[in-house]
N, C-alpha and C positions, 0 to 999 in steps of 0.2 A: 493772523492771516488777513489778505487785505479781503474788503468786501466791494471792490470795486470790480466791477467783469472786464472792463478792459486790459485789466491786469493778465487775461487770460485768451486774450483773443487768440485764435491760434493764426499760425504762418504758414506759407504755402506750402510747405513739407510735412504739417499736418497731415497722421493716414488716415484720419478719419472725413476731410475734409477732400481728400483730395482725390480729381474726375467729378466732385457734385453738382458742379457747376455745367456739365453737358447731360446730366440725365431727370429725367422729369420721376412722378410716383412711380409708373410702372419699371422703369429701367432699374431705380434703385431699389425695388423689391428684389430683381430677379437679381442685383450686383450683393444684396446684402444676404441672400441665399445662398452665396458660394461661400460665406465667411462661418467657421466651423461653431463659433461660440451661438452666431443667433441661427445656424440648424439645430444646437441643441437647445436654444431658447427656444424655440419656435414647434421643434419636436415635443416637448414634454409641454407645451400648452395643448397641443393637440391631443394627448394623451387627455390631460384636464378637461379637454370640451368633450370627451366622450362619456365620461362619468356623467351617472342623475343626478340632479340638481339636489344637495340638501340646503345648503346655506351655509355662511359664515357660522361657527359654534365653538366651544370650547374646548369639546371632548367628544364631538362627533354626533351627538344628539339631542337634538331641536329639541325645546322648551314649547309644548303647546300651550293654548289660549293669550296669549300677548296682545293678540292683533285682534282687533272685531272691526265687521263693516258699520261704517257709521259718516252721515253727510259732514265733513268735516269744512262745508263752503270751498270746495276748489274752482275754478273758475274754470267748470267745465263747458259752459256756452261759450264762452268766448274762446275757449280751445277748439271745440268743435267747428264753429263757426272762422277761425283759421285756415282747419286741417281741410275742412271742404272745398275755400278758395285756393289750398295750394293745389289739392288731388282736382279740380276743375281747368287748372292752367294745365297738367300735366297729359304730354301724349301716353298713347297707348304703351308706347316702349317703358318711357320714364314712370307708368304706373307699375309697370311687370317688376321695375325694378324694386321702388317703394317700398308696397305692398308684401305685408307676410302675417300670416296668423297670429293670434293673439298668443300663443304659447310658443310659436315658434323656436326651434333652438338657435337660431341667429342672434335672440335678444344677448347671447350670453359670449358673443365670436368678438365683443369689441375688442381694444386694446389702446395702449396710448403712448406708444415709441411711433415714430417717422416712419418704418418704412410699411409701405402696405401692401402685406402679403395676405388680408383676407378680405376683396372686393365684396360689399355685402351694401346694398342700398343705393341713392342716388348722390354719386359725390357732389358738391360744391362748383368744383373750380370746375366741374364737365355745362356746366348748366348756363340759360341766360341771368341777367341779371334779376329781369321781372322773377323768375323762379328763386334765384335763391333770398330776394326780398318775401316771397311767401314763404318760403321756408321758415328765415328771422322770424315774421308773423306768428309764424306756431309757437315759436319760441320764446316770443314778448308776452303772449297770450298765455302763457304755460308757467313763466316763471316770474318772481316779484323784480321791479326796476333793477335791484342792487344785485341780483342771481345776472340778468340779461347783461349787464353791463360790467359782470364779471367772466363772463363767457365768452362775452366779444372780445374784453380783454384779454383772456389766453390765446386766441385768433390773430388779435392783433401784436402780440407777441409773438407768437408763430413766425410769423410773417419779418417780423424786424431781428428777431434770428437768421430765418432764412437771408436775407440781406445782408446780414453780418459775417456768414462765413459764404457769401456767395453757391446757396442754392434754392434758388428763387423758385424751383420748377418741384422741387421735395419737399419745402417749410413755407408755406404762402396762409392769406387768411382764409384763403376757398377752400383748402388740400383734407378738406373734413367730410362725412359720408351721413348722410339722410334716410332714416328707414320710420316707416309704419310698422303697426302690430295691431291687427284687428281693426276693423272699421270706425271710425270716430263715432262717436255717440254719444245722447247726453244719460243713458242710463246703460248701457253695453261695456265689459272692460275692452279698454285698447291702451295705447300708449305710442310713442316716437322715441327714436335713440338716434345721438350726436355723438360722431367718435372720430377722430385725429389725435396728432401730437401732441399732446399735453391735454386734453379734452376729450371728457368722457360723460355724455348727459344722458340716464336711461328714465325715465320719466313714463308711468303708469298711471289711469286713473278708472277708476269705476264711480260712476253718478256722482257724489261730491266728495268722493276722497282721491287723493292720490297719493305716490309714492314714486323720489326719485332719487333712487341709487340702482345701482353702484354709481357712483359720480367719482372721473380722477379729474382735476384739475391743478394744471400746474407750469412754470416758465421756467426759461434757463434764456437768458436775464429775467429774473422780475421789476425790471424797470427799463422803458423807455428813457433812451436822454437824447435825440435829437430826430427831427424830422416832422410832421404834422402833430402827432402824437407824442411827444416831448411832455416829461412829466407822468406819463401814466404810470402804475404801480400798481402792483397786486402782493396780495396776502400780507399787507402789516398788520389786520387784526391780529391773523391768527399767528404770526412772529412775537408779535409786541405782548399780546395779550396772555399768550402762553409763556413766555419768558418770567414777565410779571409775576404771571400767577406763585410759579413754580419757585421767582427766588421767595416771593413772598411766606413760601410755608415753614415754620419752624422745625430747627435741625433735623431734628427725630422724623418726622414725616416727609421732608425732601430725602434723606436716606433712603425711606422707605418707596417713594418714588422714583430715584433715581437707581434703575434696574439694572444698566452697564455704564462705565464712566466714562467709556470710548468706543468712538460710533462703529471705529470696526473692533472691539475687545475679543481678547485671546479668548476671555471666559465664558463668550456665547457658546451653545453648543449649535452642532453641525445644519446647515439648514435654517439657522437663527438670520444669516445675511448671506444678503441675494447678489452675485454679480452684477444685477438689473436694476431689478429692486429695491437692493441696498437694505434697509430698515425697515419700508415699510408691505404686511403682510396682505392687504386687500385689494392688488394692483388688478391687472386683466388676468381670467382665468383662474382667479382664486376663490372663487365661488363656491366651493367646500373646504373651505383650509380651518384647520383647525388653530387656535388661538387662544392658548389659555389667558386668562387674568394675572394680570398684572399689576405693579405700583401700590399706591398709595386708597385706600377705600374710602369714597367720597365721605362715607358718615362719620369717618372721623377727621373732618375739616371742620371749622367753623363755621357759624352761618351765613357768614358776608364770604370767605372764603368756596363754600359748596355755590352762590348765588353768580360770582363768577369763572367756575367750573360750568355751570350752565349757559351762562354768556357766552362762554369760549367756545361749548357746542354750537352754540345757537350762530357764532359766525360762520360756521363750517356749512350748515343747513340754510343760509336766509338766502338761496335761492329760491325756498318754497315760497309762495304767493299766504297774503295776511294768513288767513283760516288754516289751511295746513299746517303753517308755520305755530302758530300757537298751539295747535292739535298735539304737533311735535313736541315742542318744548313740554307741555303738560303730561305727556308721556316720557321723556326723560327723566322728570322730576319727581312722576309714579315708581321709576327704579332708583332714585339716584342713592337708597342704600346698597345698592348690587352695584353698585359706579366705581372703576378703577382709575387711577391717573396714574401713564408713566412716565418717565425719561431717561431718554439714555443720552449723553454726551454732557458737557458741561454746561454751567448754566453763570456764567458769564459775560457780561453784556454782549464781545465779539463773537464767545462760541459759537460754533457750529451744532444745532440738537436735531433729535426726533424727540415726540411724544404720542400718545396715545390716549384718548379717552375711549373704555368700553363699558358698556352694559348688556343688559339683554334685548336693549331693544335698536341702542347705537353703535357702531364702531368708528369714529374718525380718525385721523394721521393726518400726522405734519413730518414730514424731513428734509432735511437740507442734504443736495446731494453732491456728488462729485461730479466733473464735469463728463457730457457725453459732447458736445459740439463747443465747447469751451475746453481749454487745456487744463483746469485746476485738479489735480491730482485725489486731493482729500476735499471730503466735504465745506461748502463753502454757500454764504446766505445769498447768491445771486442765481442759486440753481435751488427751486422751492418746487416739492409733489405734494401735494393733499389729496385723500381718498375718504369717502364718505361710504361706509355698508349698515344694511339694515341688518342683522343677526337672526339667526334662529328661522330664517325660509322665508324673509320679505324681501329680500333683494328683487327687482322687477314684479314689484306686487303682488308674488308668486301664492304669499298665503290671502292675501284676500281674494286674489283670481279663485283660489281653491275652495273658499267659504264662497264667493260669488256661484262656483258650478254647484255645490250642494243646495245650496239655496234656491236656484234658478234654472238649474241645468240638471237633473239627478240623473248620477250613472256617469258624468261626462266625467276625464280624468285629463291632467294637465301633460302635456307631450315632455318624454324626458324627464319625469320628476320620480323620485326615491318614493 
């Protein structure tokens, strides 16, 4: 198959393309509401958002003690000192909007498909520019160079989508939503969440730790080829670096690895692929989905082979800023005999794959998907999702918020929680 997206551009009798070009976010909400597949997409997340939160797990029950509070150097003054110049430019309305409690159940309404059927925060593209510069603000402050400037890059991909199948007013780089959770502070939990089309940034911190997932981040094209931005490109670490790995392991263990040998196989069972979702299990509103273990078990890799399994994590993760990020990795590397690797599709330089690395304390995903605003049929490397979850009840730093009340707050209980 070719990996070229132009190979796929669709043409004006495209149905999924066609009227995009006359209606903006809201119009395409209430047009993609009358279409039967995304009511019952949209119905059964709403079912999901009303369950309590356990977290990501195996088999339904959280693994305590994993998680302790501990200053891990997050760079919470300069967060802080963001969050206050943007909440300082912001009027009375645009704080009502913002603003929501630190437990709130909104942390958990994101999603990362186009059309936007749950208004939640301050969007982007509604705002002036000074505002959504302070917004970025929080955002540079929050996360390390190579996280910000991969964030943008899904934005700005967004955007040269929207251009390519002419709907500028549905896929732009504003077309994304701003929220607060609990008041900034440099010893108090809060946190912000960023969520659009292929962008999902949930970001939690208390005094100098933080925590951010669920993170999706993803493009259909992953590459820019003409216009200001010509040349940009997202996710070849984690193509290149996962490919690598995976031919590199010998027979017996890439067997053992590789779980279906075709991205949609007869021999998944029911629920195994998602009309949406496709592959991968951690998307929006999967925040108690159960996930067994899978593939290959870190500890019987090599040691140069188990070192980059950890790299390969660590590219999914280096949005964290230095100290988190090492906090991280050092906590991977505390499970990495409880560490799975899998794959499903071939592993071929052209193939098309998903993988998975899980443990108990990480979940990532890579898949290559089929097209939704591209015409390519079967999976194909110019449409890339990644998802990043924390496992076992840290998703939205929900088990440190919970150690944070016992400690500081006794008697207080987290909204929504199992």
């Amino acid at each position: 198959m070719t990996d070229n997206f132009r190979d796929f551009l669709p043409g004006p009798d495209f149905h999924r393309t066609q009227g995009c070009s006359e209606r903006d976010a809201y119009s395409h909400a209430t047009h993609s509401m009358t279409i039967p597949f995304v009511q019952e997409f949209v119905g059964g997340w709403r079912e999901l958002y009303e369950q309590p939160f356990v977290g990501i797990t195996t088999d339904g029950t959280t693994t305590p003690g994993l998680y302790r509070l501990a200053d891990e150097g997050a760079p919470t003054a300069a967060m802080v000192a963001a969050a206050r110049a943007l909440l300082n430019r912001a009027s009375a309305e645009q704080a009502g909007l913002l603003n929501h409690p630190v437990d709130a159940p909104e942390w958990r309404i994101w999603s990362n498909p186009e059309f936007y059927v749950h208004p939640v925060g301050l969007r982007l593209e509604e705002v002036d520019e000074p505002m959504r510069e302070a917004i970025f603000g929080v955002l540079r402050a929050s996360l390390s160079g190579k996280g910000y400037h991969k964030a943008r890059a899904c934005m700005l991909m967004n955007a040269f989508l929207g251009e390519l199948v002419n709907a500028p007013r549905i896929m732009n780089e504003f077309s994304y939503n701003f929220s607060f959770f609990g008041e900034p502070s440099p010893t108090e939990p809060w946190g912000w969440q960023l969520f659009g089309h292929h962008l999902a940034l949930n970001c939690f911190v208390v005094g100098g730790q933080m925590v951010i997932s669920p993170t999706f981040m993803g493009a259909e094209p992953n590459i820019i080829d003409t216009g200001p931005y010509k040349g940009l490109t997202i996710f070849q670490d984690e193509e290149q670096v996962g490919l690598s790995l995976m031919q590199s392991l010998p027979r017996e263990l890439r067997d053992q690895a590789q779980v279906y040998k075709l991205m949609r196989d007869p021999a998944m069972p029911p629920g195994r692929y998602h009309p949406a979702d496709q592959r991968h299990m951690g998307a929006a509103f999967q925040d108690n989905r159960l996930v067994p273990y899978e593939g290959v078990l870190a500890s019987h890799l090599d040691a140069k082979t188990q070192r980059r399994l950890v790299e390969l994590a660590g590219a999914f993760i280096e949005y964290l800023p230095t100290g988190p990020l090492s906090a991280k990795l050092a906590e991977i590397e505390r499970h990495l005999d409880q560490t799975r690797f899998c794959w499903i599709g071939g592993y071929g330089d052209k193939d098309p794959f998903y993988y998975r690395i899980q443990s108990p304390v990480l979940m990532v995903e890579f898949d290559h998907h089929t097209g939704v605003w591209l015409t390519n049929a079967e999976p194909a490397k110019c449409h890339i999702h990644t998802v990043v979850r924390t496992p076992n009840g840290n998703d939205y730093g929900k088990d440190l918020l919970r150690q944070h009340y016992e400690c500081c707050h006794p008697g207080r209980k987290i909204a929504g929680h199992s």
